[in-house]
Structures are given as structure tokens and as C-alpha cells.
C-alpha positions, -999 to 999 in steps of 0.1 A, spaced: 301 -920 -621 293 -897 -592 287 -904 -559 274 -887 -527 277 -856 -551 315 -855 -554 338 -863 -586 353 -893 -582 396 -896 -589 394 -916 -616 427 -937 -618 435 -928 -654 440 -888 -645 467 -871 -634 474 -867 -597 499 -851 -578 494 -858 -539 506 -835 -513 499 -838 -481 503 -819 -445 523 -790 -455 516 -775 -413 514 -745 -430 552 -745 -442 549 -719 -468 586 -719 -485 589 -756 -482 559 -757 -504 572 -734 -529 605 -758 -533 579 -785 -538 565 -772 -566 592 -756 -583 611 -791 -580 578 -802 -594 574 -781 -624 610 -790 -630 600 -830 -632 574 -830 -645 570 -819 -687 536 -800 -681 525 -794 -647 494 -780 -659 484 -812 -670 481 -826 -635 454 -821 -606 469 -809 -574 454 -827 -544 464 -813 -508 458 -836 -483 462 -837 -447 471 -805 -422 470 -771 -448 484 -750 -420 491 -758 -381 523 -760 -366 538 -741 -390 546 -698 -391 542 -692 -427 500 -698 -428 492 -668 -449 516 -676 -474 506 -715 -474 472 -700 -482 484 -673 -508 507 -702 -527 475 -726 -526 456 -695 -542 479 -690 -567 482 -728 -579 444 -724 -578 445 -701 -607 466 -722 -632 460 -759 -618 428 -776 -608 435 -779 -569 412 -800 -548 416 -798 -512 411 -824 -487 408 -816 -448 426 -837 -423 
């Protein structure tokens, strides 16, 4: 079912939520490697950032180049605070 012209989360999929990273690039990184270490196949999963991508934090470029990255390998859907 599609509305307003976006895929809906359907509750059956796979989600990982992150949200408001404040562009904390290495923090991040930890998340996902704890992630990939929890989780039997991360590639399974849909990445959904929520929230604040970068802000407050001093790492914005490489919050952006992680997110591009996990954008290669993962299906990443990004929603703006």
C-alpha cells in the first residue's frame, strides 16, 4: 500500500532505528560495528536515521561519508528532524 507517494515501514521488515547522531562520526562507527556484531546478517536489515544527521557535533563530514558508505551495502532511509 503506498501512500502520499512514499513506501510505507511495513511491521514485518527489518528495522534498525538510529536517531540524532549530532554529527558524531566515531560514535556512529561503534554503533554499527556493535551492530554487525549482534546482529547475524546486518545486511538483512533497513537502516533508518532519524532525527539530527549532523549539528552540534565536529565530525560532520565523516557522519556523512559513514552514512555513504552504509548506503552502498544496506538500504538506508533517512528521515530529517
Amino acid at each position: 500500500m503506498k501512500q502520499f507517494g512514499l513506501n510505507p515501514l511495513y511491521s514485518g521488515s527489518n528495522n534498525i532505528f538510529i536517531a540524532d547522531i549530532h554529527g558524531e562520526g566515531d560514535k556512529l562507527e561503534s554503533l554499527i560495528k556493535n551492530l554487525k556484531n549482534k546482529v547475524s546478517d546486518l545486511y538483512e536489515y533497513r537502516l533508518i536515521f532519524l532525527g539530527d544527521i549532523i549539528g552540534k557535533g565536529q565530525q560532520t563530514i565523516k557522519t556523512l561519508q559513514v552514512i555513504k558508505k552504509l548506503r552502498k551495502k544496506h538500504q538506508v532511509i533517512i528521515i530529517k528532524g
